[in-house]
OpenMM code with the backbone's topology and positions (N, CA, C; nanometers):
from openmm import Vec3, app, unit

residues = "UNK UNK UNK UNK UNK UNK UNK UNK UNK UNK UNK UNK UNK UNK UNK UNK UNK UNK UNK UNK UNK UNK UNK UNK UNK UNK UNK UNK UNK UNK UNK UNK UNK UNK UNK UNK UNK UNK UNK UNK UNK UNK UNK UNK UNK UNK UNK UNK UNK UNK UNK UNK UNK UNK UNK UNK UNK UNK UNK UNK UNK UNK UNK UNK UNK UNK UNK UNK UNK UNK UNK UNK UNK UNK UNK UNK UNK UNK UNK UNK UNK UNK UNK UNK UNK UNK UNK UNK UNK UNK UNK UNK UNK UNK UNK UNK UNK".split()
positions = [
    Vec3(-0.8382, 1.6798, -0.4610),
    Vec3(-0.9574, 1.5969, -0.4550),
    Vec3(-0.9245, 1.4568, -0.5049),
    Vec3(-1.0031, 1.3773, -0.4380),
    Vec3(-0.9582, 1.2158, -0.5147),
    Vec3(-1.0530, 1.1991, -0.6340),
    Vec3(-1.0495, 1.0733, -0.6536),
    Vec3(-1.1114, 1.0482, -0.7915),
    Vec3(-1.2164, 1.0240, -0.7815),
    Vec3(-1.2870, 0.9665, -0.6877),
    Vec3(-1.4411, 0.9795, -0.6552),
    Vec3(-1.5262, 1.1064, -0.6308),
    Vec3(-1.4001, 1.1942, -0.5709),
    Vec3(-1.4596, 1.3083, -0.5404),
    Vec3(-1.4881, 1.3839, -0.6771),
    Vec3(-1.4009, 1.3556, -0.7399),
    Vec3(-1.4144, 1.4359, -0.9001),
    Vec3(-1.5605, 1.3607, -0.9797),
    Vec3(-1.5574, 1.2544, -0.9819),
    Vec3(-1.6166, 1.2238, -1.0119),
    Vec3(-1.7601, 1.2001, -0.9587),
    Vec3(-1.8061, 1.2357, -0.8347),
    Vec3(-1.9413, 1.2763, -0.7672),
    Vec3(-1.9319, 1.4133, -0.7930),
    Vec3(-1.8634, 1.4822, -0.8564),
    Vec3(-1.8901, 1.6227, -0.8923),
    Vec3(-1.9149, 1.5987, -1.0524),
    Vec3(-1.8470, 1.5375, -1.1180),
    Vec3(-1.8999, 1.5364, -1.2615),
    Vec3(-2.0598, 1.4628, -1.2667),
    Vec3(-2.0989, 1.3582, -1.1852),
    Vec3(-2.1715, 1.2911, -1.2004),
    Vec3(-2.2841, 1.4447, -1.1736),
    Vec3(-2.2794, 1.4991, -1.0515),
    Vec3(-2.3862, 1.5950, -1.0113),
    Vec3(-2.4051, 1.6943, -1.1499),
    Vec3(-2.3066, 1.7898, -1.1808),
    Vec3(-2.2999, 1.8435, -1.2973),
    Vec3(-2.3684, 1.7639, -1.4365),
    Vec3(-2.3299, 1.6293, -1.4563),
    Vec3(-2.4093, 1.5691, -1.5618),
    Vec3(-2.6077, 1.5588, -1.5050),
    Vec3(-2.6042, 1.5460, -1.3988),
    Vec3(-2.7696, 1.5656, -1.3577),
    Vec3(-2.8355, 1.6798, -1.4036),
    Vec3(-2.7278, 1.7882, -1.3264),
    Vec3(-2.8052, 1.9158, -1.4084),
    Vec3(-2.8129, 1.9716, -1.5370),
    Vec3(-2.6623, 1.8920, -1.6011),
    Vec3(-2.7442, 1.9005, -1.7729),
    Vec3(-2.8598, 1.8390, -1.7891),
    Vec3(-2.8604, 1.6869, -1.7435),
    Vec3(-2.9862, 1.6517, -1.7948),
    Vec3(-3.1442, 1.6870, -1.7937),
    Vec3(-3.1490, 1.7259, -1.6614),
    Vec3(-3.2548, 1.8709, -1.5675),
    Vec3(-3.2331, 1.9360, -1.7049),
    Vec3(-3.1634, 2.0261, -1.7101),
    Vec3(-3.1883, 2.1412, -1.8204),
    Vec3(-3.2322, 2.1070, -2.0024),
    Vec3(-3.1869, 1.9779, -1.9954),
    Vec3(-3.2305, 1.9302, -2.1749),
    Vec3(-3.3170, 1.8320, -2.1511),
    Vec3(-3.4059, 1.8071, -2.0418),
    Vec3(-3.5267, 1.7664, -2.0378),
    Vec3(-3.6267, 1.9357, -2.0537),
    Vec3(-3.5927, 2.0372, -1.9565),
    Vec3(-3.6578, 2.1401, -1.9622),
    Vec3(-3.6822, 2.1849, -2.1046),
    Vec3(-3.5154, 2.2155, -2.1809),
    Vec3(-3.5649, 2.2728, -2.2980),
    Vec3(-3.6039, 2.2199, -2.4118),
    Vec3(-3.5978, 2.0684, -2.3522),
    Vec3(-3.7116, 1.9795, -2.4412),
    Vec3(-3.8424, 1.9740, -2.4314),
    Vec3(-3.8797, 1.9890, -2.3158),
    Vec3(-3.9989, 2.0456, -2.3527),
    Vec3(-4.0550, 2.1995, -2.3792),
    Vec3(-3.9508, 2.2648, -2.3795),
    Vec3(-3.9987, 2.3934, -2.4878),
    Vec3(-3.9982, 2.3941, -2.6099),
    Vec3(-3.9059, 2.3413, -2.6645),
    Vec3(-3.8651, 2.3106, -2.7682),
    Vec3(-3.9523, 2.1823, -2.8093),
    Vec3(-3.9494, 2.1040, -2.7807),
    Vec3(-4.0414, 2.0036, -2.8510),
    Vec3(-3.9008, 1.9269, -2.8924),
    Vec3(-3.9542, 1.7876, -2.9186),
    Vec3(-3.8096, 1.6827, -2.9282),
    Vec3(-3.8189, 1.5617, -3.0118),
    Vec3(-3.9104, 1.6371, -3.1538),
    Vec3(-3.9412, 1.6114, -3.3257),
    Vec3(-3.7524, 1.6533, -3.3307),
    Vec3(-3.7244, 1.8040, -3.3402),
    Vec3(-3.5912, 1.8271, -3.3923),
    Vec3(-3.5053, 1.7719, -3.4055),
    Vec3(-3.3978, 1.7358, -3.5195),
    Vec3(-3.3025, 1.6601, -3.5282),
    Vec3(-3.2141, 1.7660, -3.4396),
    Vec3(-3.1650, 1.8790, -3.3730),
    Vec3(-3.0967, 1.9315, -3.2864),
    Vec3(-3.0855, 1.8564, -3.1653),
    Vec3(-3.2198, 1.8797, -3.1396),
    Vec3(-3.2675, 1.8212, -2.9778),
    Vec3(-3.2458, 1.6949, -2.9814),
    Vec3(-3.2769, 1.6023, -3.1076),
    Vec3(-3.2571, 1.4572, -3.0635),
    Vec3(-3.1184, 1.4622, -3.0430),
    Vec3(-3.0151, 1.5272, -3.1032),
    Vec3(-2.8514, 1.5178, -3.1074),
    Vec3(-2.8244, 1.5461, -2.9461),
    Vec3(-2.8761, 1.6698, -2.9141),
    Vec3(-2.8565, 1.6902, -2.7518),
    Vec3(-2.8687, 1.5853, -2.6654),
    Vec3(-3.0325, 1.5339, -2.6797),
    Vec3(-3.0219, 1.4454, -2.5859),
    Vec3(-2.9874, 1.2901, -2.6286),
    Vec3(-2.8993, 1.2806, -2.7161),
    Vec3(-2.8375, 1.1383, -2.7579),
    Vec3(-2.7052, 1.1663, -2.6970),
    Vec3(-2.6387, 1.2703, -2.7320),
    Vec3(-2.4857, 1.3052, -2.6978),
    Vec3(-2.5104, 1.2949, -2.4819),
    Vec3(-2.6044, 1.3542, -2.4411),
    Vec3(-2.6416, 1.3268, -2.2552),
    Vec3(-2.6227, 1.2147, -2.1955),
    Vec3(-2.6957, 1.1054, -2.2822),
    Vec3(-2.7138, 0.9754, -2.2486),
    Vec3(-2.6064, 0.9262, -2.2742),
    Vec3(-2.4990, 0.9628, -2.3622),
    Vec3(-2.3732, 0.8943, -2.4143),
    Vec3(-2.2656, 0.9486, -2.2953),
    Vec3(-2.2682, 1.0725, -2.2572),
    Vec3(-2.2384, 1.1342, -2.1360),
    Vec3(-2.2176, 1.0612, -2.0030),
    Vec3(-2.4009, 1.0255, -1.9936),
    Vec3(-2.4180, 0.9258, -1.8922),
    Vec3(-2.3838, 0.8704, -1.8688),
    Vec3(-2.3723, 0.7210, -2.0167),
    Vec3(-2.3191, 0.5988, -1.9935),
    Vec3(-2.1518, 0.6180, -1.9583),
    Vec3(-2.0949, 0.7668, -2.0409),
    Vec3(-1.9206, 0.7532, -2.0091),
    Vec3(-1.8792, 0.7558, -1.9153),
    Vec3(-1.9641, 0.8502, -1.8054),
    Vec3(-1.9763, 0.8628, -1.6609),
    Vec3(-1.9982, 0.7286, -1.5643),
    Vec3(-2.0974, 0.6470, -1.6164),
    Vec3(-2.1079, 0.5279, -1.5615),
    Vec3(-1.9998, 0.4048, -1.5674),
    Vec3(-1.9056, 0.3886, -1.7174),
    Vec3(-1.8444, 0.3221, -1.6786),
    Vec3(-1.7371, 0.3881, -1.6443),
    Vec3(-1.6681, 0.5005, -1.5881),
    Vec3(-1.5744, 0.5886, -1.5524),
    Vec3(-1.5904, 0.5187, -1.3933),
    Vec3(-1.6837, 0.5627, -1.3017),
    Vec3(-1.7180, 0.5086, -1.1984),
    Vec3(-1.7220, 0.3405, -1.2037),
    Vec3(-1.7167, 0.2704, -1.2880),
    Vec3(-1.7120, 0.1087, -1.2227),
    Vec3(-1.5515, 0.0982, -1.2876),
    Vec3(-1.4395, 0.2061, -1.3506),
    Vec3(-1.3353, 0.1384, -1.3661),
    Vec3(-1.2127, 0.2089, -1.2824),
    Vec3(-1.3120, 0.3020, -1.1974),
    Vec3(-1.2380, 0.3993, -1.0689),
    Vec3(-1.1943, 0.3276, -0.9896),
    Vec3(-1.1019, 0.2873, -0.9152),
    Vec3(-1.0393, 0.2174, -0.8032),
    Vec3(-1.0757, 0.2131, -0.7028),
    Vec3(-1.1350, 0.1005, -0.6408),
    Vec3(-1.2045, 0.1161, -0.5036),
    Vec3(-1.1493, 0.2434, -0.4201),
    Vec3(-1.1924, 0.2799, -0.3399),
    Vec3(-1.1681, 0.3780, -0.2360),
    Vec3(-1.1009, 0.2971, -0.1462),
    Vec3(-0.9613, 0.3595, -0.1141),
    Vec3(-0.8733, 0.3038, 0.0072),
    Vec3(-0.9516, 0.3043, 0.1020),
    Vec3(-0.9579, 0.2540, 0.2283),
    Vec3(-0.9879, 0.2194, 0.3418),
    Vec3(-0.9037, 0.2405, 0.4251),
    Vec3(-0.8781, 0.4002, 0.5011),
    Vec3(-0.7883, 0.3975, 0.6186),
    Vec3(-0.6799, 0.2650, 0.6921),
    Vec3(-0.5654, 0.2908, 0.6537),
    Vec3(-0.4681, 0.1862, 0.7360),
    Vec3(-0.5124, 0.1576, 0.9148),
    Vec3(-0.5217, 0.0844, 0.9272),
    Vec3(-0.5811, 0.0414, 1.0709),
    Vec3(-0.4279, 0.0052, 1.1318),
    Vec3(-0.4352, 0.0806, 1.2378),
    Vec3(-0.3116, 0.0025, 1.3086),
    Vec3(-0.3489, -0.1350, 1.3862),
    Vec3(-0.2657, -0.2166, 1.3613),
    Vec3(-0.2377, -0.3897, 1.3801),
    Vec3(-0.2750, -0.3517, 1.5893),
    Vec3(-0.3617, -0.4425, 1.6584),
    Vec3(-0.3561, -0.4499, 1.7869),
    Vec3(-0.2547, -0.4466, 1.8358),
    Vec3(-0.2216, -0.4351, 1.9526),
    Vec3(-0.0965, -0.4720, 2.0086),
    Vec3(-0.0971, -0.5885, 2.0560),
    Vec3(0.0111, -0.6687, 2.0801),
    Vec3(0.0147, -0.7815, 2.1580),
    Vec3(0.0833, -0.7751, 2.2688),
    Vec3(0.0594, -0.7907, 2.3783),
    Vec3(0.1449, -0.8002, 2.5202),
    Vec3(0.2301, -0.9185, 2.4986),
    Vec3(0.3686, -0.8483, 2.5355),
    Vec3(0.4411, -1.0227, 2.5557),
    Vec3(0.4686, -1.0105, 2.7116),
    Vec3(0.4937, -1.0575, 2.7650),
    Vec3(0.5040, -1.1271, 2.9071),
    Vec3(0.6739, -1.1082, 2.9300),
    Vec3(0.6985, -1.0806, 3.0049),
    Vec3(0.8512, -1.0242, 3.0745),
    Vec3(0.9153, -1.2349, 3.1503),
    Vec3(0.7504, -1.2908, 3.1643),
    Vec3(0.8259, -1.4079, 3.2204),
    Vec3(0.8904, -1.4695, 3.1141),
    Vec3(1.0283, -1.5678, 3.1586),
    Vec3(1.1058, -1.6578, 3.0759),
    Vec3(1.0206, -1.7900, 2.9919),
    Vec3(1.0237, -1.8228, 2.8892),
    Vec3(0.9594, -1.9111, 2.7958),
    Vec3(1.0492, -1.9872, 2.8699),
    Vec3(0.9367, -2.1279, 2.8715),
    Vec3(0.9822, -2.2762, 2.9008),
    Vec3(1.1114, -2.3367, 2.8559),
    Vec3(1.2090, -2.3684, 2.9231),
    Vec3(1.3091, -2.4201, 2.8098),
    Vec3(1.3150, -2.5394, 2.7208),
    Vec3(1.2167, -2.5715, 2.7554),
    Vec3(1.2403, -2.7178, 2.7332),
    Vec3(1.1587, -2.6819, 2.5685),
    Vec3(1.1248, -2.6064, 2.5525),
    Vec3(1.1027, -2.5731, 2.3880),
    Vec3(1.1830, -2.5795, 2.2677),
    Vec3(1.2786, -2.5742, 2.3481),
    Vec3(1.4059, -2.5567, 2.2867),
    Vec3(1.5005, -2.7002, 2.2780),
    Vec3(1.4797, -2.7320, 2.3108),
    Vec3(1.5800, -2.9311, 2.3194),
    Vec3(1.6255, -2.9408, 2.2560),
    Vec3(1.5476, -2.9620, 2.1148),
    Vec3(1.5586, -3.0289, 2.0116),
    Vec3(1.6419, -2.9598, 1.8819),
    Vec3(1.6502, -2.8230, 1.9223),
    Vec3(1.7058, -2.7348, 1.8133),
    Vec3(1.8247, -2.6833, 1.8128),
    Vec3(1.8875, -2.6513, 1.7242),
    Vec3(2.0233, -2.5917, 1.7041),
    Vec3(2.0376, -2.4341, 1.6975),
    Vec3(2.1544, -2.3922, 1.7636),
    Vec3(2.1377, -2.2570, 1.7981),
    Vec3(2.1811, -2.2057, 1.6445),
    Vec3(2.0790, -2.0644, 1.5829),
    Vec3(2.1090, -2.0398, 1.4278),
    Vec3(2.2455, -1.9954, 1.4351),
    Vec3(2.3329, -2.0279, 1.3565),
    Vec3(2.4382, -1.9256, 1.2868),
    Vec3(2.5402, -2.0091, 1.3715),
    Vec3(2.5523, -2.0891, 1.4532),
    Vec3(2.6371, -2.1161, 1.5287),
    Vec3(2.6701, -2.2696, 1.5398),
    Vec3(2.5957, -2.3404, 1.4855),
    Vec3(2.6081, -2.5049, 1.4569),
    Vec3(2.5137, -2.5708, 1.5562),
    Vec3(2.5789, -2.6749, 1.5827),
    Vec3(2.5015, -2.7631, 1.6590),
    Vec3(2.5747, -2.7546, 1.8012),
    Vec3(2.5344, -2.8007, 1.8876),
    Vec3(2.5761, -2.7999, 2.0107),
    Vec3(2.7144, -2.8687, 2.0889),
    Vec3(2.7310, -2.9537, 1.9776),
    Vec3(2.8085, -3.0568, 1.9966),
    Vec3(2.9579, -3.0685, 1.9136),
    Vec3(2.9747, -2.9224, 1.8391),
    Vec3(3.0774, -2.9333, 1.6959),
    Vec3(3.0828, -2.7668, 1.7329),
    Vec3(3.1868, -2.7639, 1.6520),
    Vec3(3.2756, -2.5811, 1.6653),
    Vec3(3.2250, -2.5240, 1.5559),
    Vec3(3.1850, -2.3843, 1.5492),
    Vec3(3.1203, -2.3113, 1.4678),
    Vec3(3.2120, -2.3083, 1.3693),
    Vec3(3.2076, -2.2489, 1.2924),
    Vec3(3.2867, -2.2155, 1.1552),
    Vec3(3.3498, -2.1224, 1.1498),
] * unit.nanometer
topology = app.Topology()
chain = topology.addChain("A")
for resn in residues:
    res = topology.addResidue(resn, chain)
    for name in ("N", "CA", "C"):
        topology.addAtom(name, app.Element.getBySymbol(name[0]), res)
């Protein structure tokens, strides 16, 4: 599982604690220094959960393959070329090395 996934499962699981210590707060009544500890330690839960999720790493985004580009079988213009020296081989006019 990735880390979001773990963590939309902890997040769900922390809901249903809280569902359940709202319930047995109100059976219980929530004067008790117990119950206040329960539901102080939930909310602390909460918030750890919350910033857990904003310091989780975006979710990759599937690699997209790059378009293709057609190149053309016809010969490029020569005259593009005039001005330049062939690489690795000198200048046109002098013996390579």
């Amino acid at each position: 599982m990735s880390v979001h996934d773990e963590l939309t499962s902890v997040q769900r699981c922390l809901d249903d604690l809280i569902r359940s210590v709202g319930r047995l707060e109100k059976e219980m009544g929530s004067g008790g220094l117990e119950m206040r500890r329960v539901r102080s330690d939930t909310n602390h839960l909460r918030e750890s959960v919350a910033l857990l999720r904003e310091a989780a790493p975006a979710p990759s985004a599937p690699q997209r393959r790059p378009d293709l580009v057609t190149i053309s079988d016809t010969p490029y213009d020569p005259s593009l070329w005039v001005d330049t020296d062939d690489e690795g081989l000198g200048a046109r006019d002098r013996r390579a090395p």
